[in-house]
Structure formats: C-alpha cells, structure tokens
N, C-alpha and C positions, 0 to 999 in steps of 0.2 A: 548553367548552374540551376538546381531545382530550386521551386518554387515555395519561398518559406512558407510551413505551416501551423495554424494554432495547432497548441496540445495546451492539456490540463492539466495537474499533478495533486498529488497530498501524500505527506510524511504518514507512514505508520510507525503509531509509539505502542510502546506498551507501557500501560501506568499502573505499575502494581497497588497503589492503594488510591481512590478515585478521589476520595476526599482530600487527598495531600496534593493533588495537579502536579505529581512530579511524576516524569516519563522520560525514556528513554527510545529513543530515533532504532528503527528495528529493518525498515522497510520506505519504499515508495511504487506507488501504483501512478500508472502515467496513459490518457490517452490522449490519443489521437485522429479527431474522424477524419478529417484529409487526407490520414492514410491508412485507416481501416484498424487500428491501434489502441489493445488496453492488453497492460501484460503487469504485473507486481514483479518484485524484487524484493527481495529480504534477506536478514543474516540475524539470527538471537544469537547473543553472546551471553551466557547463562553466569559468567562469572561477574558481568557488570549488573547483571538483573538480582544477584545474590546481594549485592551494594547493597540494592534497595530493598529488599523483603526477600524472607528465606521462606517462604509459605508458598510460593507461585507455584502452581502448577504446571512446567515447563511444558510436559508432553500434548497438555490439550491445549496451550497456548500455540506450539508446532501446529498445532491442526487447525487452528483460528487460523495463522496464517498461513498453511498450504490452501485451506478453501480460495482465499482471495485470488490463488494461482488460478484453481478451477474454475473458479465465477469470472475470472479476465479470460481464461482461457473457453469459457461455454463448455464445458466439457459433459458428460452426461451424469459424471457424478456430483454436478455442480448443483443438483438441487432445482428450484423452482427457478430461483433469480439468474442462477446460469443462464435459463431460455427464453431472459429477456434481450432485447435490442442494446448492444456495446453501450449507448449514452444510458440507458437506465440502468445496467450492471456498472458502470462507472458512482454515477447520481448513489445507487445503492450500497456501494461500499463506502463512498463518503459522507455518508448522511452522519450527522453530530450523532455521537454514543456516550452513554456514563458505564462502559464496560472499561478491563482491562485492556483491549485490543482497538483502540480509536484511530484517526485518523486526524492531522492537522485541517485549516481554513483549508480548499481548493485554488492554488495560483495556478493563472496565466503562462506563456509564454510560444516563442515562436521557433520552430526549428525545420531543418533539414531533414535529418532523421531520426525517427521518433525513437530507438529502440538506443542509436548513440546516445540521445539525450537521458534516456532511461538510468544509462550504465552511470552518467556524467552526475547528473542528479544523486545517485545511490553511492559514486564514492566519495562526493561531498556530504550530503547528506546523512549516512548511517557508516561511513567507513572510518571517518576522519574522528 
C-alpha cells in the first residue's frame, strides 16, 4: 500500500458581487509535493451564476479560470507565475483576493492519490 501523502486544496468560487460575500463553488485546485502535483478542476454553470447577477461577464470569467489550468499546469502560456516553482504557483493562486474569481482558506489532508483526491473533492465540492 502506498505511502499516504500531504496535499493542499482550496475551493474556487466565484462571487459575483464582492461586497455581498456570496459565491458560488466553481472549481478546486489541489496540490501535492510528494507527488509532484498541482492541477485545478472547474465546471461554471452560467444558469446558477444568472441566480446571482445577470451582469457577469461569463467569457472572461472562463478565462480567469482556464489561466488557473495553465499556471497548475506551467504551461508557456501561463505567464510569469507559471515559471514559478509548483509550491509558489499553488501559494499564488491561493493568496486572499477581493476579485470575482477567489479562492476559499487552504485545507489539509492526506491521500493516496493526489489526482483521485482531486476528482473526490470536485464532485463534492462544486458538483453536488
């Protein structure tokens, strides 16, 4: 049996209006250094975001969070923060925001495999 290891996580919401602190679970970014691990996960459902505010700009919102794929992923379209080190492109997508596009506290926890935990997290967290 493999060797359980820390990972990190945080929900991405998206908060259509900043002053009312109400959001809607969108996404979660998850890593993992004991196995080499930072990938996000997301799904905008444009009819529950219509709930809250018909002014969102869905399309650049999509682009907020496809970057977070490119910045987990290093990719070369990812900009400066991409071609930092996994733990600092993590640190840097979670850092506290007063944007649309924020990110919950950073939890804990220990797992097997970091990419199961990923999926496990994303259909409790933003499916359900």
């Amino acid at each position: 049996m493999p060797e359980q290891q820390l990972f990190e996580y945080a929900i991405i919401r998206i908060v259509p209006q900043v002053e009312r602190e109400e959001f809607l679970n969108v996404g979660v970014v998850l890593y993992c250094a004991g196995q080499k691990f930072l990938q996000a996960r997301f799904k905008l459902d444009k009819h529950r975001l219509a709930a809250f505010s018909d002014k969102l700009d869905i399309p650049e919102i999509e682009a907020y969070l496809q970057s977070f794929e490119r910045i987990c992923a290093g990719t070369s379209d990812s900009g400066a923060i991409g071609k930092l080190p996994v733990a600092e492109r993590f640190r840097w997508l979670t850092a506290t925001r007063s944007t649309v596009v924020q990110t919950s506290k950073v939890h804990p926890g220990f797992c097997d495999d970091a990419n199961e935990m990923l999926e496990r997290l994303y259909k409790q967290m933003v499916l359900q």
